[in-house]
N, C-alpha and C positions, 0 to 999 in steps of 0.2 A: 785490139778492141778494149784492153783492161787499159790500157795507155787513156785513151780516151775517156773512158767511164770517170778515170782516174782526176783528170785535168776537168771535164764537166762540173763534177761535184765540188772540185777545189773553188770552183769560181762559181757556182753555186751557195757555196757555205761563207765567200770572202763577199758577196754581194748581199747575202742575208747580213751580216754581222753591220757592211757598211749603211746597209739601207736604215737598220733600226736605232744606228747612230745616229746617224745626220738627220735630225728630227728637226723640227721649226728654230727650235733656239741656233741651233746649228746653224742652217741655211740661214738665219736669217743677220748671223753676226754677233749675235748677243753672246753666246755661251763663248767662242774663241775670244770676245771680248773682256770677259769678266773672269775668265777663267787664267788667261792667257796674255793679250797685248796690253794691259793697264800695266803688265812690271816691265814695261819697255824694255832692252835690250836682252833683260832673261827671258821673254816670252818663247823664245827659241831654245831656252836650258830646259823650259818646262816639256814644250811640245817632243820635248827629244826624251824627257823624264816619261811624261805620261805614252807617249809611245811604246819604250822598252815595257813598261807594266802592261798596258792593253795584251802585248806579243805573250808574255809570260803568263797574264790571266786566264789568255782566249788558249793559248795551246793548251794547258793546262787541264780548261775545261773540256775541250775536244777529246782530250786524252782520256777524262774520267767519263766522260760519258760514250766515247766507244768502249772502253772496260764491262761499266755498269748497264747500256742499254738493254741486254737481252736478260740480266739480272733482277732489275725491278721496273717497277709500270710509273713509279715517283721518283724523281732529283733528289726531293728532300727524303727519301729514306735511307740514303748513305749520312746523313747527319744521327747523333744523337736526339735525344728525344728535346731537349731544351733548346737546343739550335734549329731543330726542325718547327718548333713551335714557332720562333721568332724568324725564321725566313718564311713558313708561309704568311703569315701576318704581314708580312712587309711585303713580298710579292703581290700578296691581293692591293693594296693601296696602292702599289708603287705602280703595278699594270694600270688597274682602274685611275690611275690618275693622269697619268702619261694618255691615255685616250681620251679621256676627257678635256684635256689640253690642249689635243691636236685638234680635235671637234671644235672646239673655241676658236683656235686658229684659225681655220677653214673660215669657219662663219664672218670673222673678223677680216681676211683676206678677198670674199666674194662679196663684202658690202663697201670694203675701198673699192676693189677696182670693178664691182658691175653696179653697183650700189642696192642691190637685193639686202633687205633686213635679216640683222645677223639671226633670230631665229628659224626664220625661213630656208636661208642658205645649210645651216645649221641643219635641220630635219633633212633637207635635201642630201647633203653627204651621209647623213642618218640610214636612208634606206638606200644609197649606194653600198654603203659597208655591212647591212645586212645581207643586200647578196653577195658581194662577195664574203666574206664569211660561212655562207651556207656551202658556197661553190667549195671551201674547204682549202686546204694543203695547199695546191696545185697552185691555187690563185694567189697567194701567198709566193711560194718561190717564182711563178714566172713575170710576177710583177716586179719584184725587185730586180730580176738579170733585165729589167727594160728601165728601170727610174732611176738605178744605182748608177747605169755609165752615163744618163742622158745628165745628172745631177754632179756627177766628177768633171765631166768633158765643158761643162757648163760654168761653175768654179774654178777651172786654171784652163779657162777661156778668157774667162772677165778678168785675172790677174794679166795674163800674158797681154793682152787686148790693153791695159793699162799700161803696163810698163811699156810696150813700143811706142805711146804715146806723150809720156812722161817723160821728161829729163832728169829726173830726183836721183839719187842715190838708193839704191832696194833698203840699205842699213843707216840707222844716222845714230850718232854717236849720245850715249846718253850719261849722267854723270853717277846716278846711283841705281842698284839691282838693290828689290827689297827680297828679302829672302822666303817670303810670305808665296812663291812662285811653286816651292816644292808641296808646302799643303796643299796649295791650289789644283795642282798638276795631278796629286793624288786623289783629291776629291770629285775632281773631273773622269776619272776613272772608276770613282766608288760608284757613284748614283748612275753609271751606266751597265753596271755588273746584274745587276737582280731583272734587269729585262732580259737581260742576252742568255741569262743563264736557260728561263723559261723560254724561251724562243728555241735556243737549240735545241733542247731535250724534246720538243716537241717535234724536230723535223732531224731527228737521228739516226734514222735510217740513211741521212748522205753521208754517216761519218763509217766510210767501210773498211778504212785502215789505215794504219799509222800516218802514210803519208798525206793523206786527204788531212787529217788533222792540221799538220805540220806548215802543208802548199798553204791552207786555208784562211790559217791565221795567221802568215807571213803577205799574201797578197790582199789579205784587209786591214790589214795595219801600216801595210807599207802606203797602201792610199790613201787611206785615211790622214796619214802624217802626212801626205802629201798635198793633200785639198787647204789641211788644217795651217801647214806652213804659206800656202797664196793668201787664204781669209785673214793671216795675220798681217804679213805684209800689206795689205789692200787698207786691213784699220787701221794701223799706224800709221800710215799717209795720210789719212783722214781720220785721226784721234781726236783732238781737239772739239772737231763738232760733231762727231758720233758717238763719243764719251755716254753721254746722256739720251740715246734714243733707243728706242724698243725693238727698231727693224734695223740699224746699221748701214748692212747692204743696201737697201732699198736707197738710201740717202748715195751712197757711193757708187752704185751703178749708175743713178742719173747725173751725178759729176760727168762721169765717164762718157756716156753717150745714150741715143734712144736704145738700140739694139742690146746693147747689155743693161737696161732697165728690164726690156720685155724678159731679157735671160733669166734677170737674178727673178723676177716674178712667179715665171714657171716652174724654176729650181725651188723656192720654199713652195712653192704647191706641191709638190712631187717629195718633200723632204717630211711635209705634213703626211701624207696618205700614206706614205712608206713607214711612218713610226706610227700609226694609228691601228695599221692593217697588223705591223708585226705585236703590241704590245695585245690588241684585240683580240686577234688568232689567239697569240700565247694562254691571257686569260679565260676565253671561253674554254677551251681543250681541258684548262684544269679542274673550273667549275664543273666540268662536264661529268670527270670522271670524281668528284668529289659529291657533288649534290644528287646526283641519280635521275637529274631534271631531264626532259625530251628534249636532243640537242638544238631546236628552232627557239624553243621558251629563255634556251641560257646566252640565243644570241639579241632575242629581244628585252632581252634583260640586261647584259652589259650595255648595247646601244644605246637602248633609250636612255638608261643610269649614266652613261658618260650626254648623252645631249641634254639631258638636266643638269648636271655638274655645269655643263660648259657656259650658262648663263652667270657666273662667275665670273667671266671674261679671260681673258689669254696671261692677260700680264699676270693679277691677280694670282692665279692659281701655279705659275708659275716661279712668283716670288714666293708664297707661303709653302707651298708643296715640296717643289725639290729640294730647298737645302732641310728641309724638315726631315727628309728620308734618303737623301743620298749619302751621309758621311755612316752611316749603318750599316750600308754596302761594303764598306770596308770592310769591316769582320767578316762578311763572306769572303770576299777576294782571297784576304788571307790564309781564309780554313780550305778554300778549295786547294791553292798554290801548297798549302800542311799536306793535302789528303794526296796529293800526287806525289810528292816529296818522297811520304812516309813508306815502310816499307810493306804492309799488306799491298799496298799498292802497286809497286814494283815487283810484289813475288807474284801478285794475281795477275799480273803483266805478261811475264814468262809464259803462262802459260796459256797467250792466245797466241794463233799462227798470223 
């Protein structure tokens, strides 16, 4: 029975981590693009860079938050006072923003393909995420063990599906690596940090012992680099004219065929709502227990404040926002990977069973 509980929550926790990843920029090609396949043949030195960080991040955190969960009711109260100041300031934005984004997305998503006006479609997913939100927790984890494999299996479908169709070579030979690949690599792992952090700590009751940590962040990282190495392959076949576009995918799927058009379509819908729900969840929980508001006021509060933001538009808030707040994230990463490191850490370690 503990076998199972065991294995449940591992892929419970490796299905939260990947779902609040693969967010629109994700699914949609951009961020594997910009982050990753523009330093042509080191795109893969990076994907293997930011991988080994992701493993060392996420266990790390896992570790410190089974430590600390039955110790404080706040993440940030293992910081000092001046680090704690400046991570919650950044977690309010960076949550509230990242839903706001996805919001945008959606809207901009169900007026391409149903042609519904984006504020419309927009309010419509508005009061889909307030119920679930109300619904709590539950709706949160069981959605992602249903979006996260339909969203993997969906992405090295559309690779696999291309390459039997291709004659190309998978690798082409290229003459220079700019080295501009390893900041990249880390910044793509910084501006992902301060979401995950609040995600987990919110749902820490699955992390019930060392090896749940350990399975957790090994089968979400190992997918992840796994999804992230087809999406690269897939844009370097098709660089040249997706260099320049918003959706990538979208253009590369319909190369491909109708059937992996409709794929990649459902995949960023499902890649939107899965980082919308997790950054949402995370932020209302914390408002929750910060402002003393009636838990329905704080979820019509974030809602409607990300469907106002979102009239902003997708792109937009996307270019100004995340690189504004994501290289920040770094100084967390690192002070978490300090605090596990260090040794209060390791002696208050000892003494759990």
């Amino acid at each position: 029975m503990g076998g199972i509980i065991l294995i449940n929550n591992s892929l419970k926790v490796a299905a939260l981590f990947i779902s609040a990843v693969i967010g629109a920029g994700f699914a949609s090609g951009k961020e594997i693009l910009t982050f990753f396949s523009q330093y042509d043949k080191a795109s893969i030195y990076g994907l293997g860079l930011s991988g080994i960080v992701f493993f060392a991040f996420i266990y790390c955190l896992f570790r410190i938050i089974y430590l600390y969960k039955e110790k404080t009711d706040s993440f940030c109260d293992i910081f000092p006072a001046g680090v704690r100041v400046f991570y919650n300031i950044l977690s309010y934005i960076l949550l509230f923003s990242m839903y706001s984004v996805m919001i945008a997305g959606l809207s901009s998503w169900g007026n391409i393909l149903f042609g519904i006006k984006k504020s419309l479609f927009g309010l419509i997913c508005t009061m889909i995420f307030i119920v679930l939100f109300v619904l709590g927790k539950n709706a949160l984890i069981n959605s992602s063990l249903i979006t996260t494999p339909v969203m993997c299996t969906g992405i090295i479908f559309t690779g696999i599906y291309y390459l039997l169709l291709s004659d190309k070579a998978v690798f082409n030979p290229f003459e220079k690596i700019s080295h501009m690949w390893i900041i990249s690599s880390l910044s793509y792992v910084s501006y992902n940090s301060i979401p995950l952090i609040a995600l987990f700590w919110e749902t820490k009751e699955l992390f019930t012992s060392k090896e749940i940590c350990f399975k957790g962040a090994l089968f979400g990282c190992m997918s992840l680099s796994a999804i992230s190495m087809v999406l690269d392959f897939l844009i370097k076949e098709f660089f040249v004219k997706v260099k320049v576009m918003d959706i990538p995918m979208l253009y590369i799927s319909e190369r491909i065929g109708t059937f992996a058009h409709i794929i990649s379509e459902v995949i960023l819908m499902l890649a939107m709502v899965s980082t919308a729900l997790s950054s949402g969840f995370s932020l209302i929980n914390i408002l929750k227990r910060k402002s003393g508001l009636k838990p329905f006021a704080v979820i019509l509060t974030v809602c409607m404040g990300g469907f106002i933001m979102s009239v902003f538009g997708f792109s937009n808030l996307v270019e100004y926002i995340y690189p504004l707040l994501g290289y920040a994230g770094f100084v967390i990463i690192i002070y978490i990977i300090w605090i596990f490191l260090s040794k209060h850490s390791i002696k208050y370690d000892k003494n759990i069973k």
